[in-house]
N, C-alpha and C positions, 0 to 999 in steps of 0.2 A: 504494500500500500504506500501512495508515495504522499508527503505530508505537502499538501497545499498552503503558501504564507501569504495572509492577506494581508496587504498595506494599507491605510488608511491618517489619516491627520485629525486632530482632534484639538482644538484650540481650549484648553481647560481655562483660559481666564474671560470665556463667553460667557455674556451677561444673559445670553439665550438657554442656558444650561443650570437643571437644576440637582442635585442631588440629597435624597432625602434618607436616612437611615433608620429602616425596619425594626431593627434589633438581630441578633444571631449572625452577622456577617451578612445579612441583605439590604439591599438597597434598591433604590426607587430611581433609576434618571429618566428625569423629565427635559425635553427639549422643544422647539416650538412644534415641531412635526410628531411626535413622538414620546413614548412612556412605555421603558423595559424594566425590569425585574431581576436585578442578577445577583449570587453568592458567591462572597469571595471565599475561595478555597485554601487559598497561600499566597504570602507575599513573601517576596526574596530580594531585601533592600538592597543587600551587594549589585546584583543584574538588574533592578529595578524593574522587575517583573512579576506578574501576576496571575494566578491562577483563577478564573472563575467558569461558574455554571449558571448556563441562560437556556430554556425553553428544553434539557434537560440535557447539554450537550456541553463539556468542558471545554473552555479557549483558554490560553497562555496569551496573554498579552503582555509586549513590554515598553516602559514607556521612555521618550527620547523626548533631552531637549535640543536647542538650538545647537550648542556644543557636539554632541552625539552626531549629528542630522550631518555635520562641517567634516568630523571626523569620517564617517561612515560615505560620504561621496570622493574622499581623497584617498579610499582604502585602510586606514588605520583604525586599529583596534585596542580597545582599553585594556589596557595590561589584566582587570580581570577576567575578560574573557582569551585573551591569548594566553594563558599560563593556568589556563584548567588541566591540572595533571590528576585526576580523576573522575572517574565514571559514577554519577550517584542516578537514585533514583527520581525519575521527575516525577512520580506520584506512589501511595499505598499499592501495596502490588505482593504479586508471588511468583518467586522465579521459577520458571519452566522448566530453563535450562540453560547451563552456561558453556559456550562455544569454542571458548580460547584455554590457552594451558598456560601460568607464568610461564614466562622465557618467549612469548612466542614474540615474533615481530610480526606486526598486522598494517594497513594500508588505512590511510582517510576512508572512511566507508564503510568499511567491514565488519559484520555481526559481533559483537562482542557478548549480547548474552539474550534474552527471551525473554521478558518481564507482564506478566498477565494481569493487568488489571483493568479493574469495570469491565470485564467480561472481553475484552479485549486480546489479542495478543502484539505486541509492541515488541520490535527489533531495535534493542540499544546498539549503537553504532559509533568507531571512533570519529573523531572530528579530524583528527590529524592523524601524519605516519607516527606509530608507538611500537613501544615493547611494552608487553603486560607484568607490572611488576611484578603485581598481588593482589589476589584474589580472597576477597573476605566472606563472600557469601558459596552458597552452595545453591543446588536444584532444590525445586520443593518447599524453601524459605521465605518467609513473609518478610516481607519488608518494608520501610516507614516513605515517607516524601522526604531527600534529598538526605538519603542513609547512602553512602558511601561504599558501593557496591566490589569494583577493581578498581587497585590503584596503577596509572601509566609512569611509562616515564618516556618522554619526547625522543624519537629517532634521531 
């Protein structure tokens, strides 16, 4: 399954924009066309990113400002995202199964382990060329959001 990324702009200091807070991680945004209902599931201040559930389907969004926006068209990347030397989980889950052996050297792309959640099955994949340092989890293991799954170390 290949992951579609939707782009879109959002001017948070619109005076057209309202947001109104539920209780339990839900919320109300109201706009002049429109009123959604969405729960936030996690936040991840470092990546300044977001996990929520709208109309019963999970999105990651992350949020950029002008800085980001400057950086990201000259190709540069924030040192926390270039210097991810490990694989965690991006949500509650259960490993299926895991692909790689420490020692291996593997390629940008390639399966690194099976992670099944919300019914799902989800192919974690490396970002960059690695060697698999270490490996912390096993098959068959429950796992938390952003639990520390294999550690890499950069080819």
């Amino acid at each position: 399954m290949e992951n579609l990324v939707k782009t879109f702009e959002l001017n948070l200091e619109s005076s057209e924009m309202q947001i109104e807070d539920l209780g339990k991680s839900v919320y109300r945004i109201n706009t002049k066309d429109s009123s959604k209902i969405i729960e936030v599931l996690a936040i991840d201040y470092d990546t300044k990113s977001m996990t929520i559930r709208h109309n019963h389907n999970t999105h990651d969004l992350i949020f950029k400002n002008k800085l980001d926006l400057v950086l990201d068209s000259m190709g540069i990347k924030r040192a926390v995202e270039s210097l991810n030397a490990d694989v965690k989980a991006p949500m509650p889950g259960k490993v299926l199964d895991v692909v790689v052996s420490e020692g291996d050297s593997i390629a940008k792309g390639d399966a690194i382990l099976i992670l099944e959640a919300m019914k799902m099955e989800n192919v974690l994949k490396a970002e960059n060329d690695c060697v698999i340092k270490k490996i912390l989890i096993s098959s068959s293991e429950n796992v938390e959001k952003n639990q520390i799954l294999v550690e890499l170390d950069p080819a």
